[in-house]
C-alpha angles and dihedrals in degrees: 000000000000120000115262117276117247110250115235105199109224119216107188118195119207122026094213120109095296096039076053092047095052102047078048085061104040100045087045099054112076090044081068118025128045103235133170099241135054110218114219115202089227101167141352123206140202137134093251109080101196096042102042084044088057083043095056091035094053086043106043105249123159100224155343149250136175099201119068088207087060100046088052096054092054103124090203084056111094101173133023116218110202117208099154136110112301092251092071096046098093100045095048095041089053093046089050095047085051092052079053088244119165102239131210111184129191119244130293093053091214142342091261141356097264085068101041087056098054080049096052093043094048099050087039090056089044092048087224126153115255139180139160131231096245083152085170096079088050093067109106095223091053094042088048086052081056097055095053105047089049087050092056099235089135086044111203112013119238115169129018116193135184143165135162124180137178131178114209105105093058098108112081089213085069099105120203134237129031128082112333096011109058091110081080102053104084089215099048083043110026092217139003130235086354101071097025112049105010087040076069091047096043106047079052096053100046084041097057099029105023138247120351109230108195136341148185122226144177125185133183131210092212090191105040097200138025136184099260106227093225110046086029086229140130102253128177117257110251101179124075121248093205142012127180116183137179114217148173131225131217090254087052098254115142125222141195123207135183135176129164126153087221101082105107113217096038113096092164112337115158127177142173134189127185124192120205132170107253095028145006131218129193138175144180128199086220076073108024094161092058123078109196102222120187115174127177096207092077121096115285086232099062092015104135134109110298115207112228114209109214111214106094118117092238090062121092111279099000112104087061093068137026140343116294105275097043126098148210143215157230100291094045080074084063095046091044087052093054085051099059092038085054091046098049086039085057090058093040092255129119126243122257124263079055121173091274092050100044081052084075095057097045089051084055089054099052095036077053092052089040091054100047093040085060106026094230131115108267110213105210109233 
């Protein structure tokens, strides 16, 4: 019989989607993959008693708490798990650096760079273990993607393309800010489908074909101004609805991506597509399990996209879960991430992408903003 697993006490701050999809996560994991550690939902906190009491009943959690201070300073919390708006990512994330706390923090790291560095430095002075909730690289099919491209199977990279486009903010009587739309409000996001959606496309890009050297962007706020939820008041928009960019990487490869929540008939649809010279890979959320394979290699006479379904056990991810042939879905990425976070905790490191390594997607972003805002190429330092 193997020894008892050491419990690691879980304080999860924040009960909307992405609050769900984590406590998904972290009550699944251990049903699937054999980790070092055993999570506890200890507490779960938000400022609304009744509603954060039926989250953590409905999840499990031990208790509650309705001040995130508070929740930080526990003695009996060992890692703070962040799901709230992107403007209260930094002082949490300091304050939970300082209690010595473990911290997973949901993606963007911050609203700006300014902000990401003070995170990274704080959780690098405090020697805590850190991660954050890039979901997208935990997908089979992407990591897959991964595999491949590292191996050299799609030799010298080319082209890197992404786009991902959504449609929900169309309507101008939509109003910004408050619970559920603060992705709209500039000061609670920072941006708008720059650092949400792109932020996704980006940290995948520079993951599977290194570092992004220098791009050219526009964007467009297609409805100016919107009713804010919480003055009641016509306010200026201050996020951009689209955003399309060029940019280099450091091997030389180009890439094109686009992101808007305006194109009707997308509710979440992101896709990638990567051009080599011996071989190309593409694939679409719409349908996570399949990886899209061309390589020129093959026979002329059978040479075409073959379509990889990603369910075998010797595919990334995959003996954890069913029989070859059937697939999973959009919140296994999050169970396969608390796995690894669970796994390198186990050994006293830190999951990739750790604070240091999200910075690089946060500096895109704004080299993205700042080129767009001038109209002029933005070389990354």
């Amino acid at each position: 019989m193997s020894a008892k697993k050491k419990n690691l006490n879980i304080g999860m701050i924040g009960y909307g989607f992405m609050g769900r999809a984590h406590s998904n996560a972290w009550r699944k994991v251990t049903n699937f993959f054999d980790v070092p550690l055993q999570p506890v939902l200890k507490a779960a906190c938000a400022r609304d008693a009744a509603k954060v009491q039926a989250f953590a009943d409905q999840w499990g959690y031990a208790s509650v708490e309705t001040d995130w201070r508070k929740l930080v300073a526990r003695r009996d919390i060992d890692a703070i798990d962040i799901c709230v708006p992107n403007d209260l990512h930094l002082e949490i994330a300091v304050a939970a650096a300082k209690a010595g706390k473990m911290i997973l923090c949901e993606k963007p790291l911050a609203r700006n760079t300014a902000e990401g560095v003070k995170m990274c430095k704080a959780v690098e002075k405090a020697g805590v273990l850190n991660t954050v909730w890039y979901n997208y690289r935990r997908v089979p099919a992407v990591t897959l993607a991964k595999h491949l491209v590292a191996e050299g199977k799609l030799g010298k990279i080319f082209h890197y393309r992404a786009n991902f486009l959504q449609d929900w903010t169309i309507s101008p009587d939509l109003p910004q800010g408050g619970t559920g739309l603060w992705r709209l409000d500039v000061k609670a996001a920072g941006s708008g489908v720059t650092g949400d959606l792109l932020a996704h496309c980006i940290d995948t890009a520079i993951w599977i074909n290194g570092p992004i050297k220098s791009v050219s962007a526009m964007t467009e706020t297609f409805i100016k101004e919107r009713k804010h939820t919480l003055t009641g008041k016509v306010e200026k928009v201050g996020i951009d609805d689209a955003c399309a960019f060029l940019a280099r990487f450091a091997n030389g490869a180009l890439a094109i991506f686009e992101s808007t929540r305006y194109a009707r008939g997308h509710k979440a649809e992101y896709t990638f597509e990567i051009n080599g010279e011996k071989a190309s890979i593409a694939w679409n959320l719409h349908d996570l399990h399949r990886l899209q394979y061309f390589d020129h290699a093959d026979e002329s006479t059978v040479r075409g996209w073959r379509n990889i379904h990603v369910s075998d056990g010797d595919q990334p991810y995959m003996k954890a879960w069913w029989v070859p042939g059937l697939q999973i879905g959009y919140e296994h990425s999050f169970v396969h991430q608390v796995a690894d976070f669970l796994e390198a905790a186990g050994r006293g490191e830190s999951c990739s992408p750790t604070f240091r390594e999200a910075l690089e997607t946060t500096k895109i972003c704004d080299a993205v903003l700042a080129s767009a805002a001038s109209g002029q190429w933005v070389t990354l330092a």
